[in-house]
MDAnalysis code that builds the backbone (N, CA, C; Angstrom):
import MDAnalysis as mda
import numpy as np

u = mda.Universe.empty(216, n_residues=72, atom_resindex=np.repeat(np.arange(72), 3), trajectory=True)
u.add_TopologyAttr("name", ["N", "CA", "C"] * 72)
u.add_TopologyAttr("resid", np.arange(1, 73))
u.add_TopologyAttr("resname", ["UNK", "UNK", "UNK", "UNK", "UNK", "UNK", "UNK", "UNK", "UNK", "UNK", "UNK", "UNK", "UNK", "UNK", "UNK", "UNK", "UNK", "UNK", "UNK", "UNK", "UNK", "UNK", "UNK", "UNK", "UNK", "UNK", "UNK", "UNK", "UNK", "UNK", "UNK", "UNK", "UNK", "UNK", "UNK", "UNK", "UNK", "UNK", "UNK", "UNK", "UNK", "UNK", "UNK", "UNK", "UNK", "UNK", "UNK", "UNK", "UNK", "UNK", "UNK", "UNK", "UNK", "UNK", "UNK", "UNK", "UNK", "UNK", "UNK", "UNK", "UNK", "UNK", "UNK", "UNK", "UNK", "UNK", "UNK", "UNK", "UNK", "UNK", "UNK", "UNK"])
u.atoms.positions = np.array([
    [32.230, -96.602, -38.410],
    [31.479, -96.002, -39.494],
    [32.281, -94.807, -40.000],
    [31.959, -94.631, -40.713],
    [33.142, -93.242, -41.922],
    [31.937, -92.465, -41.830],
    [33.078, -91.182, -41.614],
    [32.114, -89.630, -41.078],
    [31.116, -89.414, -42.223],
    [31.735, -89.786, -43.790],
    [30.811, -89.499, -44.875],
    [29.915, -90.365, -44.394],
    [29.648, -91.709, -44.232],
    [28.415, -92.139, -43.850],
    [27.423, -91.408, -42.978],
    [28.172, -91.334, -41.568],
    [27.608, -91.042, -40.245],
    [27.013, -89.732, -40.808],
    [27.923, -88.795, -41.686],
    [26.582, -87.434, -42.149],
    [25.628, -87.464, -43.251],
    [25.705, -88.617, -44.475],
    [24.742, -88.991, -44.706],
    [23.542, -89.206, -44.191],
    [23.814, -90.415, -43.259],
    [22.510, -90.964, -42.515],
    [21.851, -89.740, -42.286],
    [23.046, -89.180, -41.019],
    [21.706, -87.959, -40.540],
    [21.178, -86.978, -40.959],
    [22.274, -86.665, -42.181],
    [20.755, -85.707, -43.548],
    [19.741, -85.911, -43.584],
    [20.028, -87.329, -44.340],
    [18.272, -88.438, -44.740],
    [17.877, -88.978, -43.812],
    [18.504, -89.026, -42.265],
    [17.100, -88.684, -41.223],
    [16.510, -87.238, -40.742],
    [16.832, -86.497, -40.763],
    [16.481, -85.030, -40.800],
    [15.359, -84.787, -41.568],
    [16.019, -85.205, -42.556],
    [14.996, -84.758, -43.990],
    [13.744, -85.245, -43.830],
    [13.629, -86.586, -43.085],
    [12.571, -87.126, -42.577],
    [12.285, -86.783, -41.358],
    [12.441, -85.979, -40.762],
    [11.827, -85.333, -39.521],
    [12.244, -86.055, -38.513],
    [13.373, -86.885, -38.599],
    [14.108, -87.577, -37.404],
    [15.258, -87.103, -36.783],
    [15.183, -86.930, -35.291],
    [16.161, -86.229, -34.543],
    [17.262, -87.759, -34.892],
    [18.231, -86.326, -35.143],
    [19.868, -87.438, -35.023],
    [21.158, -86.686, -35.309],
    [21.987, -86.558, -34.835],
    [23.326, -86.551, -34.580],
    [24.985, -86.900, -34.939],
    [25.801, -86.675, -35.656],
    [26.625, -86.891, -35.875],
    [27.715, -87.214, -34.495],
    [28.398, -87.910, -34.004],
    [29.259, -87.875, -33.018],
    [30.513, -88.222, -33.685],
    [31.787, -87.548, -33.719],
    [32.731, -87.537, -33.892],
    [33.906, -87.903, -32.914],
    [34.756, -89.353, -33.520],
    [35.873, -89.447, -32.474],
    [35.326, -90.352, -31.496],
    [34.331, -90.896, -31.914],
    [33.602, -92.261, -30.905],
    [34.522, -93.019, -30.340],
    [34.524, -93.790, -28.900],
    [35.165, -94.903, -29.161],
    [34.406, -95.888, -27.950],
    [33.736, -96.861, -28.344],
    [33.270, -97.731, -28.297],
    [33.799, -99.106, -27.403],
    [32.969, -99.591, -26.777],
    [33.568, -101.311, -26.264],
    [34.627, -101.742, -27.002],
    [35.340, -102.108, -26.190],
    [36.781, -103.220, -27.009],
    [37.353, -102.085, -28.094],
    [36.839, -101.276, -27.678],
    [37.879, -100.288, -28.868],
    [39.191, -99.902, -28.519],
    [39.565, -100.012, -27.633],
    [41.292, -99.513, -26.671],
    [41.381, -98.345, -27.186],
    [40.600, -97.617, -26.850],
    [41.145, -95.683, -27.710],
    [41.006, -95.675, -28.907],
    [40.677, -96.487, -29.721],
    [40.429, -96.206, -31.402],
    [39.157, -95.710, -31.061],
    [39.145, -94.430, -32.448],
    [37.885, -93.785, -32.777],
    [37.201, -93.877, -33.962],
    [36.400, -93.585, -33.931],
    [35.105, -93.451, -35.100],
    [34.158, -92.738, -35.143],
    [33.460, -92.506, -36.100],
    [32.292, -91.796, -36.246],
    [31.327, -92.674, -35.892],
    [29.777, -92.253, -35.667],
    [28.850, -93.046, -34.885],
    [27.548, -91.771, -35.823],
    [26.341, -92.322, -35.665],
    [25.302, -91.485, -35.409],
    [24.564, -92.029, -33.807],
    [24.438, -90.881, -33.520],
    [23.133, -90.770, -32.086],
    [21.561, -90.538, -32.128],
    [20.890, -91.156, -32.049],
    [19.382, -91.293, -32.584],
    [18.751, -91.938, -31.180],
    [17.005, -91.542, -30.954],
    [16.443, -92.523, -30.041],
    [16.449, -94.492, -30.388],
    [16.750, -94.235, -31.793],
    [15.827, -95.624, -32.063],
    [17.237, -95.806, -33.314],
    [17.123, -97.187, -32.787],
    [18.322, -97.702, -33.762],
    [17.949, -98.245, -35.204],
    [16.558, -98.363, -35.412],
    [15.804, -99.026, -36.249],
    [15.977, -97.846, -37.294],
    [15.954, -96.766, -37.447],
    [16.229, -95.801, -37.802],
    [17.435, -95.387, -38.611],
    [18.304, -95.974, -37.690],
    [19.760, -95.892, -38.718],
    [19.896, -96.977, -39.699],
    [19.362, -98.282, -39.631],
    [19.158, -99.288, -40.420],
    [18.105, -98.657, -41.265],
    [17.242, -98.199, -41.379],
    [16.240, -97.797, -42.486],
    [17.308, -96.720, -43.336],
    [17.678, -95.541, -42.438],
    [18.571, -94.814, -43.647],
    [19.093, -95.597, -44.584],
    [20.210, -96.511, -43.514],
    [21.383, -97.005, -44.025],
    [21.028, -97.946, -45.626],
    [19.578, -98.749, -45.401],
    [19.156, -99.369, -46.487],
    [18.834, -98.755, -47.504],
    [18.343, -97.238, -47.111],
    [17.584, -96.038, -48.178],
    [18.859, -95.869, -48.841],
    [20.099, -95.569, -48.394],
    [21.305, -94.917, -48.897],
    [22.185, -96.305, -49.648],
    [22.032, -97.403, -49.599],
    [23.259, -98.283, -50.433],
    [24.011, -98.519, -49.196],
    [24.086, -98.047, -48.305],
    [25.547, -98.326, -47.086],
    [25.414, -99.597, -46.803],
    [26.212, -100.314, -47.164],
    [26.390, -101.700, -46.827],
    [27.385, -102.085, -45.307],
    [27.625, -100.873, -44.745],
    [28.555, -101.210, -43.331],
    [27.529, -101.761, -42.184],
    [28.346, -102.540, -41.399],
    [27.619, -103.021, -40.297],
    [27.967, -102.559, -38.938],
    [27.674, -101.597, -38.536],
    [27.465, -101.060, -37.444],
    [27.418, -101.770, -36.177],
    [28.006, -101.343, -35.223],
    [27.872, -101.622, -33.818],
    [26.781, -100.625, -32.770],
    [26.824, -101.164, -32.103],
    [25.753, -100.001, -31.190],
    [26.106, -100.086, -29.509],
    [26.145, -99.063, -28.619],
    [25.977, -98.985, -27.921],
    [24.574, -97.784, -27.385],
    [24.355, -97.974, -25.593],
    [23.406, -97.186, -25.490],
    [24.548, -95.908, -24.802],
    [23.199, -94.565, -24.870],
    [24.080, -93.315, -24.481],
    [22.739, -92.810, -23.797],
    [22.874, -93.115, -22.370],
    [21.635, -92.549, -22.038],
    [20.064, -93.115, -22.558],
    [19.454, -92.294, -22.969],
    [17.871, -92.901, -23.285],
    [17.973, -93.042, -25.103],
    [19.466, -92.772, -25.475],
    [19.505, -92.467, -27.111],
    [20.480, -93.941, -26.997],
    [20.681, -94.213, -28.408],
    [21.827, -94.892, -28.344],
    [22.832, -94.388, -29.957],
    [24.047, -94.663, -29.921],
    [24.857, -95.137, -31.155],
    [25.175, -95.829, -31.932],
    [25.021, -95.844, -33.149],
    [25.486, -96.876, -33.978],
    [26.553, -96.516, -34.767],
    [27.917, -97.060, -34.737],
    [29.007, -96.653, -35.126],
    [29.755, -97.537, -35.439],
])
């Protein structure tokens, strides 16, 4: 995900009273050290609602982080 996205989302979840996170420099399953931006949220359903509110047509991966997970 591109950092302009990943801080989109979590504006326009903020703005909506949703805890979330920018993570910078992600790197993910099968990634071999490549990085990315990600958002961190409880609920992944969440980043798909931004993502539809905003036009972002990227498709995200997810892992979990604890009781939160990433989509990046």
């Amino acid at each position: 995900m591109t950092l302009k996205n990943a801080e989109a989302i979590v504006e326009f979840l903020t703005s909506e009273g949703i805890e979330a996170t920018v993570y910078e420099e992600y790197s993910g399953r099968g990634m071999f050290g490549s990085t990315t931006s990600g958002v961190v949220t409880s609920q992944s359903g969440d980043v798909a609602f931004a993502m539809g509110s905003l036009g972002i047509k990227e498709r995200p991966q997810q892992d979990s982080m604890g009781l939160d997970v990433i989509l990046y």
